[in-house]
C-alpha positions as a Markdown table, in Angstrom:
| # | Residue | x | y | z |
|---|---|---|---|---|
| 1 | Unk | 73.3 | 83.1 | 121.0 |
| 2 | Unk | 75.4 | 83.4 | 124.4 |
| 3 | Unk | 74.1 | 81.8 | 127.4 |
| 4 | Unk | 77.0 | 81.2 | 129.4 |
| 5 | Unk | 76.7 | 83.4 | 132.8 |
| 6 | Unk | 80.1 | 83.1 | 134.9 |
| 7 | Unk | 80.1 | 79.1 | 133.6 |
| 8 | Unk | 76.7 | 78.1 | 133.9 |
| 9 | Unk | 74.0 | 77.6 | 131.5 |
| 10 | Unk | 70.5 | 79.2 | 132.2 |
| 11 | Unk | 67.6 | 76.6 | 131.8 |
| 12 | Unk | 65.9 | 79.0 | 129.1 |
| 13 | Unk | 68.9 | 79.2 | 127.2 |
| 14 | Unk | 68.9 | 75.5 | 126.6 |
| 15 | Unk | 65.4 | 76.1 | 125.9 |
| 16 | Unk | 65.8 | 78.8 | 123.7 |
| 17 | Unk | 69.0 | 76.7 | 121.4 |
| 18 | Unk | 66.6 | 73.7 | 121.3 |
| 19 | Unk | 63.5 | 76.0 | 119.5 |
| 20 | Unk | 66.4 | 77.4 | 117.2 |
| 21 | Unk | 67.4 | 74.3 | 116.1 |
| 22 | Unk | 64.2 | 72.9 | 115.6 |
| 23 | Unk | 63.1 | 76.0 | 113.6 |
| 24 | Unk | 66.4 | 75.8 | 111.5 |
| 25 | Unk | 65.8 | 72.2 | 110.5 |
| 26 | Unk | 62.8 | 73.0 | 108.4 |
| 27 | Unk | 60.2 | 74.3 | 110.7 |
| 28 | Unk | 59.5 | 70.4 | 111.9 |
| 29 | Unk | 56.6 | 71.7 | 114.7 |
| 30 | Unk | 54.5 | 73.7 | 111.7 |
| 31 | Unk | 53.1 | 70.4 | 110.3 |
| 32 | Unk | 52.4 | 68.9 | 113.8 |
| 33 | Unk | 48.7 | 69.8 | 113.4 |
| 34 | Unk | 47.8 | 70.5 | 109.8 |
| 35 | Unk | 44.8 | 71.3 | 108.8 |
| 36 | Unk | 43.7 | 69.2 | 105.8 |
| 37 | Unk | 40.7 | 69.6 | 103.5 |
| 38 | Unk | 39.6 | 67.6 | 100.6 |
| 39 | Unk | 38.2 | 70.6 | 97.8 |
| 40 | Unk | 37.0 | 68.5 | 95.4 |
| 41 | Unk | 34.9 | 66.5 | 94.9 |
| 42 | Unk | 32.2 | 68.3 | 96.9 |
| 43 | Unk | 30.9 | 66.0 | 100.0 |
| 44 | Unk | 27.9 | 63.4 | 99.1 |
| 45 | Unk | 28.5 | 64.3 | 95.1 |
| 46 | Unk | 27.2 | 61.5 | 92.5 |
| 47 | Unk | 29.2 | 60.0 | 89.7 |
| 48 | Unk | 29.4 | 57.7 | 87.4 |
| 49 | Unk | 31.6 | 54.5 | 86.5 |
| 50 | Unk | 34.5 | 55.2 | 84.6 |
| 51 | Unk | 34.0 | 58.9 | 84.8 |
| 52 | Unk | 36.7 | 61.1 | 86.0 |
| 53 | Unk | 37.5 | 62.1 | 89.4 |
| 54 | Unk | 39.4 | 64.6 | 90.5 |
| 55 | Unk | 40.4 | 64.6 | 93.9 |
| 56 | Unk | 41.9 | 67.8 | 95.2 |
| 57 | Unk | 43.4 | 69.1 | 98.8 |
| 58 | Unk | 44.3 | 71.8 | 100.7 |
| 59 | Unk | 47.0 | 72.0 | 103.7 |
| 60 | Unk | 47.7 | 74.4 | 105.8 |
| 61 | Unk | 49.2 | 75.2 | 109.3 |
| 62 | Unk | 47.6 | 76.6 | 112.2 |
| 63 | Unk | 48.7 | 80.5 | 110.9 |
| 64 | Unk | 47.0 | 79.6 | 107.6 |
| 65 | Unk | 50.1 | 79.2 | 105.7 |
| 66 | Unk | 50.5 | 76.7 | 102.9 |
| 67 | Unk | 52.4 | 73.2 | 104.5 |
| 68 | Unk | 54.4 | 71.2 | 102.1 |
| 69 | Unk | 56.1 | 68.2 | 102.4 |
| 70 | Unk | 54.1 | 65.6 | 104.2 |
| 71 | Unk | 53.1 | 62.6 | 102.5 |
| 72 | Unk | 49.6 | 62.6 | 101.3 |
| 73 | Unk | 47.2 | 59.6 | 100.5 |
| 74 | Unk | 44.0 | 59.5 | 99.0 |
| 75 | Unk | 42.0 | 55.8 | 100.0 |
| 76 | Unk | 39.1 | 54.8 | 99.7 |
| 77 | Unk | 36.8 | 52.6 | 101.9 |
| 78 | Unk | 35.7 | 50.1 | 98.9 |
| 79 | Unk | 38.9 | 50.0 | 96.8 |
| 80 | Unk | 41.6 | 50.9 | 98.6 |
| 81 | Unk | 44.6 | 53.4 | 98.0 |
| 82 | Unk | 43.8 | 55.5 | 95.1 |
| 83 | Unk | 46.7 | 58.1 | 94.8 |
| 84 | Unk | 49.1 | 60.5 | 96.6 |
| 85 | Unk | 49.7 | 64.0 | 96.2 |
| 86 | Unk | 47.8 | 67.3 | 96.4 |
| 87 | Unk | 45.9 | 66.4 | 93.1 |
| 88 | Unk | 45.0 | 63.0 | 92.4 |
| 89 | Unk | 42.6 | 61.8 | 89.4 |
| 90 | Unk | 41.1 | 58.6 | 88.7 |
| 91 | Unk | 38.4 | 56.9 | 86.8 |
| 92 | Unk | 38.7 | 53.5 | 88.6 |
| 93 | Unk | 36.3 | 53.8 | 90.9 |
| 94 | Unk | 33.8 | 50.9 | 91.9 |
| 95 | Unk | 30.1 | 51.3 | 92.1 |
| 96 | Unk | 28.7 | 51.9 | 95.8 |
| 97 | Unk | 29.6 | 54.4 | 98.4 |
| 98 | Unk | 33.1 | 55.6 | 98.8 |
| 99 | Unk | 34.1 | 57.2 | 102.4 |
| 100 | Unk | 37.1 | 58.8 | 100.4 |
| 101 | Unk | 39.9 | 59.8 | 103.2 |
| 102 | Unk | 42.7 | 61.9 | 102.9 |
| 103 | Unk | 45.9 | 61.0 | 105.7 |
| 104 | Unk | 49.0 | 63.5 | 105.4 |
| 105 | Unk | 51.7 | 62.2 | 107.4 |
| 106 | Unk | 55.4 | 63.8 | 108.1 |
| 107 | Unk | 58.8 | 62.8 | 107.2 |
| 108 | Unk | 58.9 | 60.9 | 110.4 |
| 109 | Unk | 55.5 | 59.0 | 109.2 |
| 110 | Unk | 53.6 | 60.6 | 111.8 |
| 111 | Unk | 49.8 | 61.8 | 111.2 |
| 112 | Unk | 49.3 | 65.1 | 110.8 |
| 113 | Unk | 45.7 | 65.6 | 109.8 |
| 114 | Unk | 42.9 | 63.9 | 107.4 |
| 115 | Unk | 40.0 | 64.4 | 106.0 |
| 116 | Unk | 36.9 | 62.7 | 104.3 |
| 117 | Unk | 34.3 | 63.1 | 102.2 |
| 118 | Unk | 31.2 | 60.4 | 101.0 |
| 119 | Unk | 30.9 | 59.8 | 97.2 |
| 120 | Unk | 28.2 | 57.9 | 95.0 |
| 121 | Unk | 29.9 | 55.8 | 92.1 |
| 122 | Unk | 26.7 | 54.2 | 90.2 |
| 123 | Unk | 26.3 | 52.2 | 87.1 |
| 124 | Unk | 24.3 | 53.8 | 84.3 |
| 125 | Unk | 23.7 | 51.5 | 81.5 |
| 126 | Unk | 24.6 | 54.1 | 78.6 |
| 127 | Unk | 22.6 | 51.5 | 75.9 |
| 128 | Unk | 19.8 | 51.5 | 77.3 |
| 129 | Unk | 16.5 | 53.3 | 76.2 |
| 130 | Unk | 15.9 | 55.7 | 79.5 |
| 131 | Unk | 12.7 | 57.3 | 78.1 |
| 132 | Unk | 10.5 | 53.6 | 77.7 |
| 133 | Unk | 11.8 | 52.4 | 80.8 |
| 134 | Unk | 12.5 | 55.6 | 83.2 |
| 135 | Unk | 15.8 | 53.3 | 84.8 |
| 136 | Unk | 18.5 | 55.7 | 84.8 |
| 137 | Unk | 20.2 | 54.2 | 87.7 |
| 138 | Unk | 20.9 | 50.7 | 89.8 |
| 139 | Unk | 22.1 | 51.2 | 93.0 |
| 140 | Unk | 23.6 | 47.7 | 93.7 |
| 141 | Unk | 25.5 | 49.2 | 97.5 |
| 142 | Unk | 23.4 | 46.2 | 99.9 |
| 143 | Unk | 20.6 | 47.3 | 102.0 |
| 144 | Unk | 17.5 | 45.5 | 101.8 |
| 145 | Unk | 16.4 | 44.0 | 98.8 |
| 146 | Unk | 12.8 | 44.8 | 97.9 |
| 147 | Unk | 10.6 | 42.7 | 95.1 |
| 148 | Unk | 8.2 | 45.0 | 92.9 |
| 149 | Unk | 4.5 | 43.1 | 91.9 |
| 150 | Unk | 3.7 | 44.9 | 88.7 |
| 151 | Unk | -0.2 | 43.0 | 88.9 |
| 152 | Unk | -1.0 | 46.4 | 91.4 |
């Protein structure tokens, strides 16, 4: 590009070298606002201990165009960090309510976008007789504790 007029430099020509450069190191402003969405699982879904998860994402920029290379990692509320990448499984999920979040970050460890979802990971005794007893599932997340009086 030529921008010199007579020996001095236009203010849009400095302008215009700076957006060339950026654009020419790797396109370093398309992940500046990301759009990030967990696919799977689907919001409020119910598992099980010790079954698989899969956890799966979507990125894109603001033109709808695939974004790669951020950093991104899965955590959830109860346990923690559970993975990175666009696909993460696991089967190590605690029992209780998960607010599963999403961060994707930049080279420069700047956020990006996120996302999040609620899960249900309950306990399902696999042993015992459901059809005499109708328990299927103990939800042990808190709340209020109730006693039941089986003489009514």
């Amino acid at each position: 590009m030529h921008c010199n007029f007579n020996g001095k430099i236009k203010l849009w020509c400095v302008a215009a070298v700076i957006g060339l450069m950026v654009l020419s190191a790797g396109g370093a402003l398309a992940d500046a606002n990301a759009v990030v969405r967990i696919t799977s699982p689907v919001y409020d879904s119910n598992h099980t201990v010790g079954d698989t998860i899969y956890l799966t994402c979507s990125v894109k920029d603001s033109a709808g165009a695939d974004v790669s290379g951020l950093e991104l990692i899965w955590i959830s509320n109860l346990d923690g960090r559970i993975g990175t990448g666009k696909s993460v499984t696991t089967n190590k999920l605690s029992t209780g309510i998960h607010l599963i979040t999403l961060n994707a970050t930049n080279g420069a460890g700047a956020a990006v976008g996120s996302d999040a979802i609620k899960i249900k990971v309950s306990y399902v005794n696999k042993n015992q007789d459901t059809k005499s007893t109708g328990v299927v599932d103990i939800d042990n997340t808190g709340g209020e504790g109730y006693v039941v009086n089986p003489m009514f």
